[in-house]
ChimeraX commands (.cxc) that place a marker at each C-alpha (Angstrom):
marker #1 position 18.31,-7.02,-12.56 radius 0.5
marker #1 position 21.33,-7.35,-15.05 radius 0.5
marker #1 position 23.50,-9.14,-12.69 radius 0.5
marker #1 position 22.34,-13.20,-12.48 radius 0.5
marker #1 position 25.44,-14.09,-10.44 radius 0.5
marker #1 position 23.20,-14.80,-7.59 radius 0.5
marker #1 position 22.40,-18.10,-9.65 radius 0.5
marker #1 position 25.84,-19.83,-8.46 radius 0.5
marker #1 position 24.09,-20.74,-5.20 radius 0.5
marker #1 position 21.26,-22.61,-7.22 radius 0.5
marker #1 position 23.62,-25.08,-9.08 radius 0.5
marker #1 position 20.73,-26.28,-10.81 radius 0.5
marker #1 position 19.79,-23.15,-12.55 radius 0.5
marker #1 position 22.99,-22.51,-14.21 radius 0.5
marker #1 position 21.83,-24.02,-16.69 radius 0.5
marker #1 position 18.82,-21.67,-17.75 radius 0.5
marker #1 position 17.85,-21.30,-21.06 radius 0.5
marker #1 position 18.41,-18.05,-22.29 radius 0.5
marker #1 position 14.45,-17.12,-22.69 radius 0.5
marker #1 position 14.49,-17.75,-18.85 radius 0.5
marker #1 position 18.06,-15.71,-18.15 radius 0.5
marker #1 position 16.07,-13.04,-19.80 radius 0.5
marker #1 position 13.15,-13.17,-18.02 radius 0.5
marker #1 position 15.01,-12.98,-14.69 radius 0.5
marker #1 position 17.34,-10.40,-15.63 radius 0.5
marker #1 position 13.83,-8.35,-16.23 radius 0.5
marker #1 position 11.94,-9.41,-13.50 radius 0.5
marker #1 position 13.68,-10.44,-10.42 radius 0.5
marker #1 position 14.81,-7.84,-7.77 radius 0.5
marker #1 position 16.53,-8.64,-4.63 radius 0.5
marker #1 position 15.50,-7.59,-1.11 radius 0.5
marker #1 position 17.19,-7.54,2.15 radius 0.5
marker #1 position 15.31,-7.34,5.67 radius 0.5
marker #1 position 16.30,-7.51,9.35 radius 0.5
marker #1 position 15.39,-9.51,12.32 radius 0.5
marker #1 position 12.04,-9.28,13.46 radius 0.5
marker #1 position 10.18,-8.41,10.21 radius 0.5
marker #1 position 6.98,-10.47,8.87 radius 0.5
marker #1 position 7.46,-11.84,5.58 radius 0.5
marker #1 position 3.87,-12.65,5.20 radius 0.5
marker #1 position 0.55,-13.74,7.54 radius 0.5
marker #1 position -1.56,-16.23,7.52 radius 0.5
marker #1 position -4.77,-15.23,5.26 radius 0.5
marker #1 position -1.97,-12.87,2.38 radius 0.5
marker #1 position -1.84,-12.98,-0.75 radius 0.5
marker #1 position 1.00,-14.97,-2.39 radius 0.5
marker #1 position 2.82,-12.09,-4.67 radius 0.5
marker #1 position 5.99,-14.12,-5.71 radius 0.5
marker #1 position 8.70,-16.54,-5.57 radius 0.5
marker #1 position 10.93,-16.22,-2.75 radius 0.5
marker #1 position 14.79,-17.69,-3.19 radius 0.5
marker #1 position 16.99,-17.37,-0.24 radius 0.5
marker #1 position 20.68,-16.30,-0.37 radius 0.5
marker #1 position 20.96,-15.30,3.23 radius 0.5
marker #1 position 20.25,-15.03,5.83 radius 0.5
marker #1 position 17.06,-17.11,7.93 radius 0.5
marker #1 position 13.44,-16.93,8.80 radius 0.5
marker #1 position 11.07,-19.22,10.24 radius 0.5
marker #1 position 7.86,-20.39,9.57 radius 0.5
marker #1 position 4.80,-20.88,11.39 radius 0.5
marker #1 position 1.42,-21.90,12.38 radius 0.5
marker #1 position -0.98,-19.86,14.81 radius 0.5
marker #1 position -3.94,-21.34,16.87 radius 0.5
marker #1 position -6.83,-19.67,17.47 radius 0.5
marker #1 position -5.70,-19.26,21.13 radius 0.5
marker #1 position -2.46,-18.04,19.71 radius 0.5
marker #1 position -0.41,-21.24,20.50 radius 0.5
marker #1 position 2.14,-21.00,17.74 radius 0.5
marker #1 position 4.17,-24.08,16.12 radius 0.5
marker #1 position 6.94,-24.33,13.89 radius 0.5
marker #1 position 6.58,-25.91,10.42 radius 0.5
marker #1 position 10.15,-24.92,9.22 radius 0.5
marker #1 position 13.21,-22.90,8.40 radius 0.5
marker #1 position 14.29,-21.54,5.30 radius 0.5
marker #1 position 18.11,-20.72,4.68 radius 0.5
marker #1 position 20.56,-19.94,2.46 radius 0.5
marker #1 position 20.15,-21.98,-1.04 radius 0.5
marker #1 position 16.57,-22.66,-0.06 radius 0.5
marker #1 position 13.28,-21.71,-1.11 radius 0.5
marker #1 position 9.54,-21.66,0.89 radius 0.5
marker #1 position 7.56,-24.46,0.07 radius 0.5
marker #1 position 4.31,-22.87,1.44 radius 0.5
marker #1 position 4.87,-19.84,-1.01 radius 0.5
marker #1 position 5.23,-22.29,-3.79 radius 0.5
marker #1 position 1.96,-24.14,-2.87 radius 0.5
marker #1 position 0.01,-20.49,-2.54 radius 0.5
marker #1 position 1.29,-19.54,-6.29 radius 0.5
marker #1 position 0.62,-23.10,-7.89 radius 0.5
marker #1 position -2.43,-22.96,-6.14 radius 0.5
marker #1 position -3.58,-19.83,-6.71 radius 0.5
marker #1 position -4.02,-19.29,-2.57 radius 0.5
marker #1 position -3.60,-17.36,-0.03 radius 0.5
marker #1 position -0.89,-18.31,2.98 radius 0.5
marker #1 position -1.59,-20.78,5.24 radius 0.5
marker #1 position 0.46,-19.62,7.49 radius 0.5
marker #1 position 2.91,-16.84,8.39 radius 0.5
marker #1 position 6.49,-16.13,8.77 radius 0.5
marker #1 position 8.95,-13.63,10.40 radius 0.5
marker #1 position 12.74,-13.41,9.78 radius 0.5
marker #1 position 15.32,-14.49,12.45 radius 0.5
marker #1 position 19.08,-13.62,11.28 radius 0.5
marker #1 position 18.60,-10.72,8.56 radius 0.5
marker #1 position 17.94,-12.11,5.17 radius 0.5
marker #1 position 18.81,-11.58,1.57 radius 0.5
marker #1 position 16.14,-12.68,-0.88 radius 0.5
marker #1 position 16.07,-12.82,-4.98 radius 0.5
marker #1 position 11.91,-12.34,-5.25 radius 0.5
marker #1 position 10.63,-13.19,-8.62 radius 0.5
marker #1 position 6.91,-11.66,-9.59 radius 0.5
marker #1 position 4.49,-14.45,-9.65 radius 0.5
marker #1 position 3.80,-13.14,-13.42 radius 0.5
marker #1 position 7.86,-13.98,-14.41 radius 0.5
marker #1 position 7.40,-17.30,-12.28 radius 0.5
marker #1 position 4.02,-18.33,-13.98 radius 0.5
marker #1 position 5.88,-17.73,-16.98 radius 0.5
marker #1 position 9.10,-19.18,-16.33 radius 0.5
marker #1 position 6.93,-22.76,-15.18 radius 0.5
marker #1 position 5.37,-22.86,-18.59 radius 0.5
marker #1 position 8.46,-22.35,-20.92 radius 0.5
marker #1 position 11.79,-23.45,-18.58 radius 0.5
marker #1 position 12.22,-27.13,-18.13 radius 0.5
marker #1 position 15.27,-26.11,-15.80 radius 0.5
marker #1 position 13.48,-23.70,-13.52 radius 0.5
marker #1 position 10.54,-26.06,-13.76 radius 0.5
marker #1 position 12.48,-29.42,-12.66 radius 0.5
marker #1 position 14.29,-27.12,-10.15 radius 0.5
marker #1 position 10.68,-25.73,-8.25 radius 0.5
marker #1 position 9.07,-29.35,-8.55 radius 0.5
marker #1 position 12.50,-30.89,-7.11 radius 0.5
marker #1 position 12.52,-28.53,-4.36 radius 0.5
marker #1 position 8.62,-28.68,-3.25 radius 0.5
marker #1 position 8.79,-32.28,-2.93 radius 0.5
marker #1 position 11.78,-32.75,-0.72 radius 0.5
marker #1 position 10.30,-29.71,1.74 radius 0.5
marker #1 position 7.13,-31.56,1.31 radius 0.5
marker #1 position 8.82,-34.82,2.79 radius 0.5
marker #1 position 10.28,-32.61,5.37 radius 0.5
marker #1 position 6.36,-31.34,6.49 radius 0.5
marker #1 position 5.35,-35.03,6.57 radius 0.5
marker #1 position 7.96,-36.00,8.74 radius 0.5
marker #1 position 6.69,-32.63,11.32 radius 0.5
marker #1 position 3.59,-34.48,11.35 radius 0.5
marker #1 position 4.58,-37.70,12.09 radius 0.5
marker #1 position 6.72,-36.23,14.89 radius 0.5
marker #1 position 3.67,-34.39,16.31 radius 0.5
marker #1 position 1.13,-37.41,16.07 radius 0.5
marker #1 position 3.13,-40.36,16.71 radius 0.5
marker #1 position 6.03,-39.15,19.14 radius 0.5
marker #1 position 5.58,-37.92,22.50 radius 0.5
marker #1 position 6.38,-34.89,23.82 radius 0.5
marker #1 position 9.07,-35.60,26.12 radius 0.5
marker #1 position 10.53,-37.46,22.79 radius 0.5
marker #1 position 10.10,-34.69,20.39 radius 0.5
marker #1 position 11.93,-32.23,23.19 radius 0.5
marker #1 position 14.95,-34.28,23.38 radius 0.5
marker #1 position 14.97,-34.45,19.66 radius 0.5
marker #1 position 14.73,-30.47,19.74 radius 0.5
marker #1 position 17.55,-30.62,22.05 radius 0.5
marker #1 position 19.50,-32.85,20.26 radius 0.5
marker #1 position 19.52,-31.03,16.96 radius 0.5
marker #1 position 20.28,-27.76,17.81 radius 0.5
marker #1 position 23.46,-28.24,16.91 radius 0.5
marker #1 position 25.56,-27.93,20.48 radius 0.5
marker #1 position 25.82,-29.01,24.04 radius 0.5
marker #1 position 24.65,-25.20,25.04 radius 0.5
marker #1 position 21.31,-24.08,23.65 radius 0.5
marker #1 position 20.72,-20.69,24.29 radius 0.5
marker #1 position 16.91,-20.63,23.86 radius 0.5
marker #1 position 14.04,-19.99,26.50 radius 0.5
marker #1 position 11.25,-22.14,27.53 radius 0.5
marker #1 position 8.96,-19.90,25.38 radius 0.5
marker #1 position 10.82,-20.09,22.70 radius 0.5
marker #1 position 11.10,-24.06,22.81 radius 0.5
marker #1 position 7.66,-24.41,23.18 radius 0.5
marker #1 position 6.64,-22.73,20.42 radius 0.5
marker #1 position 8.67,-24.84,18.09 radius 0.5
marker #1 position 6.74,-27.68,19.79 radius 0.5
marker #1 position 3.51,-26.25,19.09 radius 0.5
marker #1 position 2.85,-26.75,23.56 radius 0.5
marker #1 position 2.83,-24.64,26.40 radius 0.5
marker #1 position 5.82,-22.94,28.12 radius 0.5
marker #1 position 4.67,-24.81,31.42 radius 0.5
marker #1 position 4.79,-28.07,29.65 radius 0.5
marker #1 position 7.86,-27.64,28.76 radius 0.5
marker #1 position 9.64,-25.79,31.68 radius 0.5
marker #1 position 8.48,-29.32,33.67 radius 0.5
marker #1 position 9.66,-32.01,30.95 radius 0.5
marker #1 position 13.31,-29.89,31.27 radius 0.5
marker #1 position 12.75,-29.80,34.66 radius 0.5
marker #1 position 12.19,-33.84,34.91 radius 0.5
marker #1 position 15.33,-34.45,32.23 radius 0.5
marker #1 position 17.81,-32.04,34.47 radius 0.5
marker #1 position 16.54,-34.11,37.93 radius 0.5
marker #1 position 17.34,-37.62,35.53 radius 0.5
marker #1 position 21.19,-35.32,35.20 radius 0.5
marker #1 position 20.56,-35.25,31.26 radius 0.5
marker #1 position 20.52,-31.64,31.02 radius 0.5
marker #1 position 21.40,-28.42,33.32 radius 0.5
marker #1 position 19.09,-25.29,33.34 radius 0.5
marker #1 position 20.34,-21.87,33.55 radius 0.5
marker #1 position 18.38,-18.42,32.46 radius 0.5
marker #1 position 17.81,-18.45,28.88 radius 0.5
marker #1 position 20.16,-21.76,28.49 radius 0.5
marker #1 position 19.74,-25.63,28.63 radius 0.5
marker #1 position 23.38,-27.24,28.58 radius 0.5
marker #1 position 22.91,-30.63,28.02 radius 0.5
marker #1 position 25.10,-32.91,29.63 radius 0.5
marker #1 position 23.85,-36.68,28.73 radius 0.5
marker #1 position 23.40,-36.63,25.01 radius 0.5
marker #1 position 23.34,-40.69,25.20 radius 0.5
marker #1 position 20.59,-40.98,27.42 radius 0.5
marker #1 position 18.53,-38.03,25.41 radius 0.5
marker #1 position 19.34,-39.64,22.03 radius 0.5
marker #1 position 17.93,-42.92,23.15 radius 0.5
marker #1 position 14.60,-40.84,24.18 radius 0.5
marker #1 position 14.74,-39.46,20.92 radius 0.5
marker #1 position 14.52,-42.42,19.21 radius 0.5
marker #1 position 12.05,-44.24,21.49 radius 0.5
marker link #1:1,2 radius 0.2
marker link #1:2,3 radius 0.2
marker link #1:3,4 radius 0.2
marker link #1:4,5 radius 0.2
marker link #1:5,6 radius 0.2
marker link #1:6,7 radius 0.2
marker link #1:7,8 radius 0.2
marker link #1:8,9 radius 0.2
marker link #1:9,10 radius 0.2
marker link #1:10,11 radius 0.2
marker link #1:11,12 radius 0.2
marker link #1:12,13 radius 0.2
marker link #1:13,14 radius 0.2
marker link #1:14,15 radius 0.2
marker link #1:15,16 radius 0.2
marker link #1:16,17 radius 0.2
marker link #1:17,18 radius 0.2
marker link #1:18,19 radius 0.2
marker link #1:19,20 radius 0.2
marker link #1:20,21 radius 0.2
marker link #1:21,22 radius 0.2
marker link #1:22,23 radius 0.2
marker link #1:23,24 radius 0.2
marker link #1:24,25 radius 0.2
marker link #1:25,26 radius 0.2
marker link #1:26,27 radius 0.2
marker link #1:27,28 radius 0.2
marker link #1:28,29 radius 0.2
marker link #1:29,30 radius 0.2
marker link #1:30,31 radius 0.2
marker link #1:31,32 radius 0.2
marker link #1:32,33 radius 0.2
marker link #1:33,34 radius 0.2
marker link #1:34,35 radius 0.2
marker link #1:35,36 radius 0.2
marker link #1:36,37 radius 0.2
marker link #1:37,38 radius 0.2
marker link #1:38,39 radius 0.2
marker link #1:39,40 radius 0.2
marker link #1:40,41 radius 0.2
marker link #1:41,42 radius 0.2
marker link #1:42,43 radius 0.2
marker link #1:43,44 radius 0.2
marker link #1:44,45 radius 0.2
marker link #1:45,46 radius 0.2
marker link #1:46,47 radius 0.2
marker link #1:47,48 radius 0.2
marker link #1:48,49 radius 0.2
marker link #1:49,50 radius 0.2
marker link #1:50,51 radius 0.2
marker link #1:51,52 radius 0.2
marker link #1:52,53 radius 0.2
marker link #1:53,54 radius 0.2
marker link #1:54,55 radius 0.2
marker link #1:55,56 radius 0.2
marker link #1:56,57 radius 0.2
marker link #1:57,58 radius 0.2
marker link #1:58,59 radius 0.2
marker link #1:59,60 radius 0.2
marker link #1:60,61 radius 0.2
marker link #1:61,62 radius 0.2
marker link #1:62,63 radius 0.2
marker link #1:63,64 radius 0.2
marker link #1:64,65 radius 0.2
marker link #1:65,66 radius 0.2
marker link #1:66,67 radius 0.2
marker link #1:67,68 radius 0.2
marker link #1:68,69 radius 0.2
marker link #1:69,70 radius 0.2
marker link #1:70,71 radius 0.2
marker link #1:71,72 radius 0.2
marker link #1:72,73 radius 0.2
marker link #1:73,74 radius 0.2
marker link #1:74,75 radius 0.2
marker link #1:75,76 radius 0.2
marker link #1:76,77 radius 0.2
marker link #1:77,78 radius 0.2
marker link #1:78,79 radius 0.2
marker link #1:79,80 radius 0.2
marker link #1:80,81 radius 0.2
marker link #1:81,82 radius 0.2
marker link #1:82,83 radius 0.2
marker link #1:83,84 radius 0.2
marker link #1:84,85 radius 0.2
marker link #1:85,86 radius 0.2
marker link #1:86,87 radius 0.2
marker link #1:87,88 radius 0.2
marker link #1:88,89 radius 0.2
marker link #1:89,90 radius 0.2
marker link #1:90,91 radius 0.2
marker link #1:91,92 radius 0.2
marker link #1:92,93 radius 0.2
marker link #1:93,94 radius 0.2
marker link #1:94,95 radius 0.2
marker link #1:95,96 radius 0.2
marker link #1:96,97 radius 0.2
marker link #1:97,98 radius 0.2
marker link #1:98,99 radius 0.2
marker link #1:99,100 radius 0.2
marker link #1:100,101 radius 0.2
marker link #1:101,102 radius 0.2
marker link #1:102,103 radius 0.2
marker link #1:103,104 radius 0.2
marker link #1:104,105 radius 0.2
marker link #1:105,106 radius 0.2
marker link #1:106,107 radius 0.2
marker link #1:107,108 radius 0.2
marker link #1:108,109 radius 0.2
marker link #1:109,110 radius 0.2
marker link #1:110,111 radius 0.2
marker link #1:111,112 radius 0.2
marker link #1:112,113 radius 0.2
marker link #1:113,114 radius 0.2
marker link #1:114,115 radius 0.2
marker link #1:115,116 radius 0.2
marker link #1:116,117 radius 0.2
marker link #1:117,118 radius 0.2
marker link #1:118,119 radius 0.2
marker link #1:119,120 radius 0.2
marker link #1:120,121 radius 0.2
marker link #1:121,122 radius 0.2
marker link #1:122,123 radius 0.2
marker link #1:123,124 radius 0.2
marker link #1:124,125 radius 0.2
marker link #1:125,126 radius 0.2
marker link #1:126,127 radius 0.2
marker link #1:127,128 radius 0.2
marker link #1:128,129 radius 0.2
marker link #1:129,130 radius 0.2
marker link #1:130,131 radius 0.2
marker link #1:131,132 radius 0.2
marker link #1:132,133 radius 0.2
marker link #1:133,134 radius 0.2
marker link #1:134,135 radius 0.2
marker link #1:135,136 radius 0.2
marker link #1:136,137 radius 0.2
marker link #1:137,138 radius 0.2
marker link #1:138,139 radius 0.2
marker link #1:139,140 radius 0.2
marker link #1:140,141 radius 0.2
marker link #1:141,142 radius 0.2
marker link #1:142,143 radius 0.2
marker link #1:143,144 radius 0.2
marker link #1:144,145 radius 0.2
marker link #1:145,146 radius 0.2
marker link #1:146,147 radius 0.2
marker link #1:147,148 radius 0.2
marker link #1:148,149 radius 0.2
marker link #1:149,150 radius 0.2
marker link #1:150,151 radius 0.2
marker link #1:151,152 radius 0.2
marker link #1:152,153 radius 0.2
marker link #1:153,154 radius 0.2
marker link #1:154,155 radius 0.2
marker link #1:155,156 radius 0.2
marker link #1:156,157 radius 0.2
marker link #1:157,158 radius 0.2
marker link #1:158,159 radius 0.2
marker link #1:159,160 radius 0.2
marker link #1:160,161 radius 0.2
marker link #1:161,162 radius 0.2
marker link #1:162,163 radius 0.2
marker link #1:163,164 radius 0.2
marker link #1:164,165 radius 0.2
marker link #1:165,166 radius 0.2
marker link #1:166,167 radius 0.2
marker link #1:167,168 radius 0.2
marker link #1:168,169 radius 0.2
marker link #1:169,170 radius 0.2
marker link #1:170,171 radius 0.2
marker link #1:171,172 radius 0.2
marker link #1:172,173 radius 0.2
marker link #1:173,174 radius 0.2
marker link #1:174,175 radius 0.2
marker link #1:175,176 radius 0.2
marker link #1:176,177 radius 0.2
marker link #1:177,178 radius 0.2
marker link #1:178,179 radius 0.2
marker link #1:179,180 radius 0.2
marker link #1:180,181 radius 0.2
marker link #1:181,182 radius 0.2
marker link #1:182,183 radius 0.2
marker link #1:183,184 radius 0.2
marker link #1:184,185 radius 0.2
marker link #1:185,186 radius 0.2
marker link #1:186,187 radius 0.2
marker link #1:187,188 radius 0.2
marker link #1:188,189 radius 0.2
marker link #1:189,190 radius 0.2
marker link #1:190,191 radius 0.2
marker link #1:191,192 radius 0.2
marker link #1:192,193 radius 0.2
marker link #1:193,194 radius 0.2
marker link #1:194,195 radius 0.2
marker link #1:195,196 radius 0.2
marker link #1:196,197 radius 0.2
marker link #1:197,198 radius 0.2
marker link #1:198,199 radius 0.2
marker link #1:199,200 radius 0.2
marker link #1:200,201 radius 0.2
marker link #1:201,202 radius 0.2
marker link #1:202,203 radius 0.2
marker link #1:203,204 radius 0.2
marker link #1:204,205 radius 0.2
marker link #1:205,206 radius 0.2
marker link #1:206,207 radius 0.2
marker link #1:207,208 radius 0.2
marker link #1:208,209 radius 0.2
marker link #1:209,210 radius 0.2
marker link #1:210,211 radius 0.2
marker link #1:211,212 radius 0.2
marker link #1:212,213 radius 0.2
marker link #1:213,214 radius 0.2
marker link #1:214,215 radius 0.2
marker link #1:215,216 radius 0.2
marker link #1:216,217 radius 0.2
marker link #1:217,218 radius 0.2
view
């Protein structure tokens, strides 16, 4: 790759050494995919370092009943904290993740990142900063899932989805709950009887964001 211009949208690489421009130009590719395809399963190997310039995929956690339960998105600017843990580790994935608007991708070998840890302070202080703010982001998953109730964590979900019309299904909420469609179809059904939402096919309009934020924060 002789083009690094893909850096701008990592601020804090533009400062690479040169050693570390050099090993990039030689070793990182970039990869696009579309909707739908698995960027890796639970139980893979961990290949290389995964920097996101578009696009957005989600990752996940299966149950042995095959109850599934988000962990997180990764967007543009971003990078995947599990993939970092499975190549300072040495592991395989924990977990598994499958792409949701079609992404663009700068993949570095883990050989060039390896490499790029030992002798580039930048790229270095740049993975570290990164895995420990989408570590804090994990911890706070968990302390939504064992501390906050359901019917909290849903109007939470709602809340944050960025609009007063969610087009998502039951199935679709209740996996990023880690719960059961059921479950969830009756908490919406319980919140649109209270006149905090409205339920259509495939949508949940919400029409009392005061009464849901105050849920959310209970």
């Amino acid at each position: 790759m002789e083009d690094l211009a893909w850096l701008s949208q990592f601020p804090a690489l533009m400062q690479l050494e040169p050693d570390a421009r050099a090993i990039l130009t030689k070793a990182a590719r970039i990869v696009e995919a579309p909707v739908g395809t698995i960027g890796y399963r639970e139980g893979g190997a961990c290949g290389a370092y995964v920097m996101r310039l578009a696009g957005q995929s989600r990752v996940y956690k299966m149950s042995a009943s095959g109850r599934e339960i988000l962990l997180y998105r990764v967007g543009p600017g971003e990078t995947c904290v599990i993939t970092t843990t499975c190549l300072l580790g040495n592991s395989n994935y924990p977990a598994s993740t499958i792409v949701e608007e079609p992404i663009r991708d700068v993949i570095i070998p883990s050989a060039a990142f390896n490499q790029l840890m030992i002798d580039s302070k930048v790229f270095r202080t740049f993975v570290m900063t990164n895995y420990g703010a989408l570590i804090s982001d994990l911890i706070v998953l968990l302390d939504e899932v064992a501390f906050h109730s359901l019917d909290a964590r849903l109007a939470k979900l709602l809340l944050d989805a960025g609009g007063s019309n969610i087009s998502r299904t039951h199935q679709q909420i209740a996996d990023e709950l880690g719960t059961a469609r059921e479950v969830v179809s009756r908490q919406l059904k319980r919140f649109e009887q209270k006149g905090w939402v409205t339920l259509g096919r495939g949508q949940v309009d919400l029409t009392n964001r005061a009464e849901l934020t105050k849920l959310a924060n209970s």
